[in-house]
C-alpha positions as CSV (number, residue, x, y, z in Angstrom):
1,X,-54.1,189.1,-4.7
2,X,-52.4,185.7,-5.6
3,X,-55.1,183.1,-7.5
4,X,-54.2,179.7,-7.3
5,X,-56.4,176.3,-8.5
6,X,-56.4,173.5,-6.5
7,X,-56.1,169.8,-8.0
8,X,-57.8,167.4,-5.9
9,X,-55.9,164.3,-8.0
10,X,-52.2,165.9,-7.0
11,X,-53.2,167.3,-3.5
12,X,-51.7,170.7,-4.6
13,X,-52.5,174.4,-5.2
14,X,-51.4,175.8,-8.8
15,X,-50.7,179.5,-9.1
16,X,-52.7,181.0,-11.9
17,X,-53.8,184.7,-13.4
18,X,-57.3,186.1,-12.4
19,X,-58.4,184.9,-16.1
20,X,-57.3,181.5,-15.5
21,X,-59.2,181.4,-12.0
22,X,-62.1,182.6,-13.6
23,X,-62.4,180.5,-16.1
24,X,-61.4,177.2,-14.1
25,X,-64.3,177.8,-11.5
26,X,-66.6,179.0,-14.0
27,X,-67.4,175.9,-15.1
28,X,-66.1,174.0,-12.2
29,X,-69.2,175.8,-10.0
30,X,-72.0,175.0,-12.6
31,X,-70.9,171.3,-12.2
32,X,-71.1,172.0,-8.6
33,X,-74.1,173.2,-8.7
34,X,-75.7,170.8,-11.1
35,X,-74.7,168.1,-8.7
36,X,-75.7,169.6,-5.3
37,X,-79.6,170.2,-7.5
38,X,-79.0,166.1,-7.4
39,X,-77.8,165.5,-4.1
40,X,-74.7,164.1,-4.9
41,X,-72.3,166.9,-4.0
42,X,-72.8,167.2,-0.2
43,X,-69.2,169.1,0.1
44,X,-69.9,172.0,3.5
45,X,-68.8,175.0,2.7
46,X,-65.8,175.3,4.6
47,X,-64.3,173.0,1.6
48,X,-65.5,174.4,-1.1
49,X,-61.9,175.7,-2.1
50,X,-61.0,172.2,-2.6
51,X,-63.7,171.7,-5.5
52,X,-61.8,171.2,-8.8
53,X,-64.8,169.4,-11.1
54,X,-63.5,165.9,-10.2
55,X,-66.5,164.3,-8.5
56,X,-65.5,160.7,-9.2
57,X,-62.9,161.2,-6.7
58,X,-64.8,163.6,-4.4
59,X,-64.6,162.3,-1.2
60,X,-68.3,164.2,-1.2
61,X,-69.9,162.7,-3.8
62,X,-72.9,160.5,-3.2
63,X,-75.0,158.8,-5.4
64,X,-78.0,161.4,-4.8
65,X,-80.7,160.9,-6.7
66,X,-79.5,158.2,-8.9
67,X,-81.2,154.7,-7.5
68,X,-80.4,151.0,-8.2
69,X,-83.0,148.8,-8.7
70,X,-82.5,147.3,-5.5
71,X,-84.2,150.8,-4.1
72,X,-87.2,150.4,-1.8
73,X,-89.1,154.1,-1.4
74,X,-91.1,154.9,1.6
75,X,-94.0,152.5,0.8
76,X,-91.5,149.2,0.7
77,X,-92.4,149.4,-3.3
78,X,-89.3,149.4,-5.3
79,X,-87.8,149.7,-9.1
80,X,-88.2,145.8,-9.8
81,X,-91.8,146.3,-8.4
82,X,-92.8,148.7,-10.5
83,X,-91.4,146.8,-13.4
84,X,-93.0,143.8,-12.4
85,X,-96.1,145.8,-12.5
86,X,-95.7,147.3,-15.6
87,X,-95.1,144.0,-17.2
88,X,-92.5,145.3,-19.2
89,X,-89.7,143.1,-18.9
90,X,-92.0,140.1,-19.3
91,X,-93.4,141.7,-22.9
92,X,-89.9,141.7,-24.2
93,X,-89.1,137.9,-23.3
94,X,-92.3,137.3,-25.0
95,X,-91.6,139.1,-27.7
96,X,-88.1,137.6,-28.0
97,X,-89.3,134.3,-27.4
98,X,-92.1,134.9,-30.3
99,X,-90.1,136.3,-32.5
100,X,-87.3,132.8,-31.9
101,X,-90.4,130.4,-33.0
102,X,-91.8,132.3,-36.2
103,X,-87.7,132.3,-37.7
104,X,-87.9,128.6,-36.6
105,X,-91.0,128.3,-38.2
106,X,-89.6,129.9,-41.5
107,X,-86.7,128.1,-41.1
108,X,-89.3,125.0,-41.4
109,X,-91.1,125.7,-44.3
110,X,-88.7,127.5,-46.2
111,X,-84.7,126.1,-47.1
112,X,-83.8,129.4,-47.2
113,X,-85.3,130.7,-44.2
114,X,-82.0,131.7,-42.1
115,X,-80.6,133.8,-46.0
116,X,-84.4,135.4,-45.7
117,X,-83.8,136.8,-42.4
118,X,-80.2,137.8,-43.1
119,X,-81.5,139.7,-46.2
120,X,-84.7,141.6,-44.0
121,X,-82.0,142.3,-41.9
122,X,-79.5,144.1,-44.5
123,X,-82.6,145.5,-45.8
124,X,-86.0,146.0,-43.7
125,X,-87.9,147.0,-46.8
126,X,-86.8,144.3,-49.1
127,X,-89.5,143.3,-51.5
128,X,-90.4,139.6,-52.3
129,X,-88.6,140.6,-55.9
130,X,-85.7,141.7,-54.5
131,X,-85.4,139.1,-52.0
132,X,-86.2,136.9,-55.1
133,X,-83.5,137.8,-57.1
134,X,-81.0,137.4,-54.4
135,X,-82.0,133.7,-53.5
136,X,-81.6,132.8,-57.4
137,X,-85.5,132.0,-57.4
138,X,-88.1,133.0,-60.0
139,X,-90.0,136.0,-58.2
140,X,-94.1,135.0,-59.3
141,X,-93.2,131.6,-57.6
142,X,-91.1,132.9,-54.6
143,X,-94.4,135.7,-53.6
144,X,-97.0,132.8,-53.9
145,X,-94.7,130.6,-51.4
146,X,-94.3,134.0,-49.1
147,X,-97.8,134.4,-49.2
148,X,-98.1,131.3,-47.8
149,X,-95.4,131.3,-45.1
150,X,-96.8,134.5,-44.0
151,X,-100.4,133.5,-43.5
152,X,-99.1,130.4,-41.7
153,X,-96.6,133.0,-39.6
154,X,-99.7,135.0,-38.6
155,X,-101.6,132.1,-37.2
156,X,-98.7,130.9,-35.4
157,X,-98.3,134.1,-34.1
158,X,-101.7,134.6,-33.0
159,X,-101.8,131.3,-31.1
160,X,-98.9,132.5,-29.3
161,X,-100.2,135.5,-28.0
């Protein structure tokens, strides 16, 4: 018996061996399968022969299980709901917003504030030494005026919250 593959994209059969064929729809009926578990192949059987892989241009591919955050479930509660719940987006606005007024802040009280930050960046761990020696300061004096910064950083931060 003949074996051919057929190529959704070119609307045509290929003539292969029974290795070929095999291998083709070996993994061509795992992603099959994988997306009819998710509801997004709906193909009927009838045209399964026409299955190549392609799903993007499947004219049976749905979205399945995938939603938008536009989706309403069966109680009218949706994704943005449930974020909105969860508070989550709000926490990261504050948290951006936070973190905007303490590098103001630093930017304030220290000339160097915006080289600090680009140097934390570079290096997360960056001592008051290192960060010392970069900035062309003496490091006993640059500590005692981080000391400060930071304990005025915390209570801006605290008042924030």
């Amino acid at each position: 018996m003949t074996k051919y593959i057929y190529i959704n994209a070119a609307k045509e059969k290929f003539y292969v061996t029974e290795e070929e064929y095999k291998a083709f729809y070996r993994e061509v009926d795992a992603k099959r399968k994988r997306e009819q578990y998710h509801h997004r192949c709906v193909c009927p059987k009838e045209f399964i022969w026409k299955c190549d892989g392609d799903c993007d241009i499947c004219e049976f591919h749905r979205s399945g299980d995938m939603y938008s955050l536009d989706y309403k479930n069966d109680d009218g509660e949706g994704l943005m709901d449930k974020m909105a719940e969860d508070k989550v987006m709000e926490d990261l606005i504050a948290d951006s917003m936070l973190l905007e007024s303490l590098i103001q802040k630093l930017c304030e009280l220290d000339p160097d504030g915006a080289k600090i930050i680009e140097i934390w960046k570079e290096n997360p761990k960056a001592s008051d030494r290192e960060i010392a020696r970069q900035l062309g300061r003496k490091q006993r004096t640059f500590s005692n005026h981080m000391k400060k910064i930071r304990e005025i950083l915390k209570s801006v931060a605290q008042t924030e919250d």
